[in-house]
C-alpha positions as a Markdown table, in Angstrom:
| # | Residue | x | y | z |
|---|---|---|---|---|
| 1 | Unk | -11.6 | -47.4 | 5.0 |
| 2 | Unk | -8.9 | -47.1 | 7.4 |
| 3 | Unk | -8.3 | -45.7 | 10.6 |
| 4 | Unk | -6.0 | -42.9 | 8.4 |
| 5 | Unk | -8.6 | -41.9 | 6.6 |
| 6 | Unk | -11.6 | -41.5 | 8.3 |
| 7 | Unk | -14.2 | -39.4 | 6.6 |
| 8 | Unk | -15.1 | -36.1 | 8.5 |
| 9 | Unk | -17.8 | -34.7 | 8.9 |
| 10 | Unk | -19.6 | -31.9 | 6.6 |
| 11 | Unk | -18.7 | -28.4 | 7.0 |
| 12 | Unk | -22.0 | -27.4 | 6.6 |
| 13 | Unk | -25.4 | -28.9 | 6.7 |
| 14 | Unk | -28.8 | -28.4 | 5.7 |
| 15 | Unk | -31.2 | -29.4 | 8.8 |
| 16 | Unk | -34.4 | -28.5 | 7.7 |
| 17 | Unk | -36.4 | -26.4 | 4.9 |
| 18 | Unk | -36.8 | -25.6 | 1.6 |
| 19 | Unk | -34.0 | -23.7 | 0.1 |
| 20 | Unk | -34.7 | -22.9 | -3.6 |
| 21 | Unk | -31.3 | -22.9 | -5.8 |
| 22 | Unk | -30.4 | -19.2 | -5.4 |
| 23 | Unk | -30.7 | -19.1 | -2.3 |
| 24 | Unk | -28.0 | -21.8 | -2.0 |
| 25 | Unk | -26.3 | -20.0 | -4.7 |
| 26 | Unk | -26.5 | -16.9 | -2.4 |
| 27 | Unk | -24.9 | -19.0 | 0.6 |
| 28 | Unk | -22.7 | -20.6 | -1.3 |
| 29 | Unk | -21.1 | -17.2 | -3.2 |
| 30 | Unk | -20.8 | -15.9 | 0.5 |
| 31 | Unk | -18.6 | -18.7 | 2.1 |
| 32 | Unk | -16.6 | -18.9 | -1.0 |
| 33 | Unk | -15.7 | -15.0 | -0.3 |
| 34 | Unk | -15.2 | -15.3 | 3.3 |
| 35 | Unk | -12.8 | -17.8 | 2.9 |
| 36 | Unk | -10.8 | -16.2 | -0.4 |
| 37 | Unk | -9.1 | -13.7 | 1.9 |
| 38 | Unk | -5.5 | -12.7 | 0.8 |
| 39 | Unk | -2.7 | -13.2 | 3.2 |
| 40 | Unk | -1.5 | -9.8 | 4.6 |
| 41 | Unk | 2.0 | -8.6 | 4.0 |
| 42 | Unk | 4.8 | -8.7 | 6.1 |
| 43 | Unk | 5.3 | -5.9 | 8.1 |
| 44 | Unk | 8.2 | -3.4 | 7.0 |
| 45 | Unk | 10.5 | -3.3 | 9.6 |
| 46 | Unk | 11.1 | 0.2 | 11.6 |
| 47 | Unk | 14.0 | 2.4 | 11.1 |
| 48 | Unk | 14.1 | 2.7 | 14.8 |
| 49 | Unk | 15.3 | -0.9 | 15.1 |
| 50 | Unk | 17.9 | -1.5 | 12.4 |
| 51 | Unk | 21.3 | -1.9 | 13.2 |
| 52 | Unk | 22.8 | 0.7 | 10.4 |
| 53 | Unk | 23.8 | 3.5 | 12.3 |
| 54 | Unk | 20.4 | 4.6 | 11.8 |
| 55 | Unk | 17.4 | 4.6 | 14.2 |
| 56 | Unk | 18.1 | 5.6 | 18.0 |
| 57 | Unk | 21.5 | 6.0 | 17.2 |
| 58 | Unk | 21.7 | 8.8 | 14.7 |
| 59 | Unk | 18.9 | 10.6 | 16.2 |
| 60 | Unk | 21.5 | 11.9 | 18.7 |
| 61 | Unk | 23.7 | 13.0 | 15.8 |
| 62 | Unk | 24.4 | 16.1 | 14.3 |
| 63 | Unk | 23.0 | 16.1 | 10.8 |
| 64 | Unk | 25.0 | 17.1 | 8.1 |
């Protein structure tokens, strides 16, 4: 291998004992979940800060 692809090292290792297969199963379905997280939305801008005449600005206004 070369220096550009070194191998790294495993996320996750199993030190000592006697895990039966659902119990990695369990651990497995568990980090799978955690790390299946949507993205959250943008943010929808404020009222208060466009630049439309709306906002701050018409507050003060008389409304019609």
């Amino acid at each position: 291998m070369s220096s550009e692809q070194t191998p790294k090292a495993p996320a996750l290792q199993v030190i000592s004992g006697n895990a039966t297969a659902e119990e990695i199963a369990a651990v497995v379905a568990v980090l799978a979940a955690a790390g299946s997280a949507a993205p959250l939305p943008a943010p929808t801008p404020s009222r208060w800060t466009g630049r439309s005449g709306g906002g701050w600005k018409g507050s003060g206004l008389p409304r019609a």
